[in-house]
N, C-alpha and C positions, 0 to 999 in steps of 0.2 A: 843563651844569648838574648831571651826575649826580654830581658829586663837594662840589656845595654845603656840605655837611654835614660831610665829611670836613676839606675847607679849612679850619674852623673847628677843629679835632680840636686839643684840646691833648696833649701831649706829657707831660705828668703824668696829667690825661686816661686815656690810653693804656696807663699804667703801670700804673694803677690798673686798669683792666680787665682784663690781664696777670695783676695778679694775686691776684684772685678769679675766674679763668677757671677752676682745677681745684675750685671749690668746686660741693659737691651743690643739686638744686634747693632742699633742707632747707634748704641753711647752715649745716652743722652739721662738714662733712668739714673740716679742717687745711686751711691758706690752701697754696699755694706758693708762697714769695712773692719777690716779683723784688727784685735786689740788688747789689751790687759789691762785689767781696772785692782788694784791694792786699796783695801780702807779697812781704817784699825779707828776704833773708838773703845774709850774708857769708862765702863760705868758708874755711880755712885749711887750707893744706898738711898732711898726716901722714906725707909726705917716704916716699915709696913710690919705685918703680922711676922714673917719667917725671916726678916732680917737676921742676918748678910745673906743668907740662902736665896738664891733665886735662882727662875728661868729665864731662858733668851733666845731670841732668833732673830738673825741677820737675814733679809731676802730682797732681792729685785723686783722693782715692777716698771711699767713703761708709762710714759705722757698718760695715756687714756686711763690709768688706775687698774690694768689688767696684771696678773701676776706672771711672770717670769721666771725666776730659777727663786730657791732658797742656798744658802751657802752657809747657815753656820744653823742647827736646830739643839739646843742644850737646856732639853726636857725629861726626854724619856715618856715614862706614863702621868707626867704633869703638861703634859703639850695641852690640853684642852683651856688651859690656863694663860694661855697665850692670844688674847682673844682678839687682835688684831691681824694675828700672823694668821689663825686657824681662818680668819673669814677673806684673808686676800689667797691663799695657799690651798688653803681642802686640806690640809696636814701634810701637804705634799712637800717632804721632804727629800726628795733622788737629787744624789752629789751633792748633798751637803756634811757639813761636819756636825756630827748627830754628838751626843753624851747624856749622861744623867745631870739633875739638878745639881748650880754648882755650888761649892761652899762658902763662896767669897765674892764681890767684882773685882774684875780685874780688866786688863786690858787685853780685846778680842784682835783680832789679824786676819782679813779672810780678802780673795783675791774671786772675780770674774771672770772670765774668759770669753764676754760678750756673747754666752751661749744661751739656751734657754735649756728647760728641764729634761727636754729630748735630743741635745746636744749639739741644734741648728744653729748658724750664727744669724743677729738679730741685725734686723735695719740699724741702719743710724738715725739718729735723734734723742728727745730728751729720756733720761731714765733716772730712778729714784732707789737710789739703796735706802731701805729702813731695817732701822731696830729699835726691836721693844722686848722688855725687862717685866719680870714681876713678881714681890718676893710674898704673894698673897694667893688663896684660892680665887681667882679673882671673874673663874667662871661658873663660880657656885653664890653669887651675889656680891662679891666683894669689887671692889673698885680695878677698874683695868688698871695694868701697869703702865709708867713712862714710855713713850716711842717719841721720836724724831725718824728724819729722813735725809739725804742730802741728794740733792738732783744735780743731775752735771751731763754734758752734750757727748754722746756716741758719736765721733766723725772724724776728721783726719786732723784736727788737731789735738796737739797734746793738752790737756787739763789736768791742775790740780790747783785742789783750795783744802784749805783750812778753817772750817768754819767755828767761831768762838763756842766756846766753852754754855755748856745748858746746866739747870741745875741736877741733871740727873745722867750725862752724857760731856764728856771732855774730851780733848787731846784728838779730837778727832782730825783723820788727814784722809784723804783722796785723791789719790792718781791716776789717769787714764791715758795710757799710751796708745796709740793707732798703729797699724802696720809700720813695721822695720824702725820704728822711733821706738828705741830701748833693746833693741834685739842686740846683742852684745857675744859675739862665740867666744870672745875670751873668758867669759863664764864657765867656758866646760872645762878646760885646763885649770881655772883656780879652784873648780869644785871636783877635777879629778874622776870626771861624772864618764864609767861607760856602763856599757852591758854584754852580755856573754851569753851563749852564742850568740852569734848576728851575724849571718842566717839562724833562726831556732825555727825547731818544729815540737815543740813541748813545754818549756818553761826559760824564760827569760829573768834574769838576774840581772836587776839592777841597782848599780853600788856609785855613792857620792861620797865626798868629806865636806862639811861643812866647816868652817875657820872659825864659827862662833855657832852655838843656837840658834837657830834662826827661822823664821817660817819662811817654807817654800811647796810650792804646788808642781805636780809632776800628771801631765793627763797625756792622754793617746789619741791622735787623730786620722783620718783615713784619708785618700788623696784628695775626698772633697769638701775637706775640712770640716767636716764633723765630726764631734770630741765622740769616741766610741766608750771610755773609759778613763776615772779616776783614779791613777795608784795612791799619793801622798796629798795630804791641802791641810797641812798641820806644821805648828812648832815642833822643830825637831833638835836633842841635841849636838854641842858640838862632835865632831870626829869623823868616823867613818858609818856610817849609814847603809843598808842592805835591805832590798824588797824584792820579792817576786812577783812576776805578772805570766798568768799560765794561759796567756793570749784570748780570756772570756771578757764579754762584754758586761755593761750593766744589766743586769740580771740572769749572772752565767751563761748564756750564750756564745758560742766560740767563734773567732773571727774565720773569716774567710781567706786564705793562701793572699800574701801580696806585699804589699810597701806601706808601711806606717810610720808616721812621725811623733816622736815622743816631745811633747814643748815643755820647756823646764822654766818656771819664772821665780825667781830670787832676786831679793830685793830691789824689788820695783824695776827690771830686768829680765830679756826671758834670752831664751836661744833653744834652739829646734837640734832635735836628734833624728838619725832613720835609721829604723830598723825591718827587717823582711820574716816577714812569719813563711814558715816554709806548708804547715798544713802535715 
């Protein structure tokens, strides 16, 4: 019965305690507030040495230039070649979508969770998604590749812009929803989204359908809203979809017996699941 009270926990609930958790006994200190950020940019060749071949990396940084999470690293053993990324980052790629160099541009997809590298959530205020490209040795003398950036305000209103078209950078969109602005639970019925066991004390299966292709991000958080781990943050295609998660953290360490919440965000929408690791 010690978890009486919890079983009832809603999952907005939860959100909301999240985030008024950094506020003083006053009520007077800046909320931090919990949110989802989606941005998808296009890239274009500028027909360098490895053209169409390039690397790429999507990452966060805050107002003062300090680095924050990366979310998208598509190098491998060419990452040194990223020479904007490697001097704001240290190579520090944890929870992002890593790959090898890619054969083509195309258009990238990658989502926020307002968290940083250790899975804390960040003040609000201004923050700066960049990406930079480069289809060149471009750390061995040769000229740095293209970067932009697009900054946009962490706080409790919703944003999005679309900033025009660069000549090496298009179609870019950015969204940022705040707390319970886009939480949507009719999301888990159109995506058919459970998991099995729940209570588990071993491995947890979890199975969605998707209605089209589509990128969607699937992370775990603990009751103090810190993301503990990433299962999905990738294009996937249509149907029915199947992962396991054997209750370890980033970098295999196994959770602790208790209540988690699994946040599901699809298209530019999210909604909160709970699950109870038994231990």
């Amino acid at each position: 019965m010690k978890f009486s009270f919890l079983q009832t926990f809603s999952p907005i609930l939860f959100l909301f305690l999240i985030s008024i958790s950094s506020m003083g006994q006053t009520g007077v200190q800046a909320l931090n507030t919990d949110g989802i950020l989606t941005f998808s940019v296009l890239t274009i060749t500028n027909n360098a040495t490895y053209s169409p071949k390039n690397v790429l990396a999507i990452w966060v940084k805050d107002a003062q230039g300090n680095f924050v999470v990366s979310r998208k690293v598509m190098a491998a053993s060419r990452k040194q070649h990223l020479v904007k990324w490697v001097a704001s980052s240290n190579n520090n790629s944890v929870t992002a979508i890593t790959g090898a160099t890619l054969p083509n541009h195309q258009l990238h997809n990658i989502s926020w969770d307002c968290r940083n590298d250790v899975g804390n959530l960040m003040s609000d205020g201004l923050y700066e998604i960049w990406v930079e490209f480069t289809e060149r040795n471009s750390a061995s003398g040769g000229a740095v590749g293209p970067s932009t950036k697009v900054t946009f305000t962490k706080g409790t209103e919703v944003v999005s812009i679309n900033p025009p078209d660069e000549a090496y950078f298009s179609n870019m969109s950015l969204n940022y929803s705040p707390l319970n602005v886009g939480v949507d639970e009719n999301l888990k019925p159109l995506l058919k989204f459970n998991t099995f066991p729940n209570p588990f004390n071993d491995r947890l299966h979890v199975c969605f359908e998707l209605p089209i292709s589509s990128f969607i991000n699937i992370s775990v958080y603990d009751l103090s809203g810190k993301r503990i781990a990433e299962l999905v943050n990738e294009k996937l295609p249509q149907g029915v979809n199947n992962f396991i998660w054997e209750g370890d953290v980033d970098g295999g360490k196994r959770i602790n017996p208790g209540i988690y919440f699994i946040r599901i965000v699809y298209g530019e929408k999210l909604f909160m699941h709970k699950v109870i690791f038994g231990g």
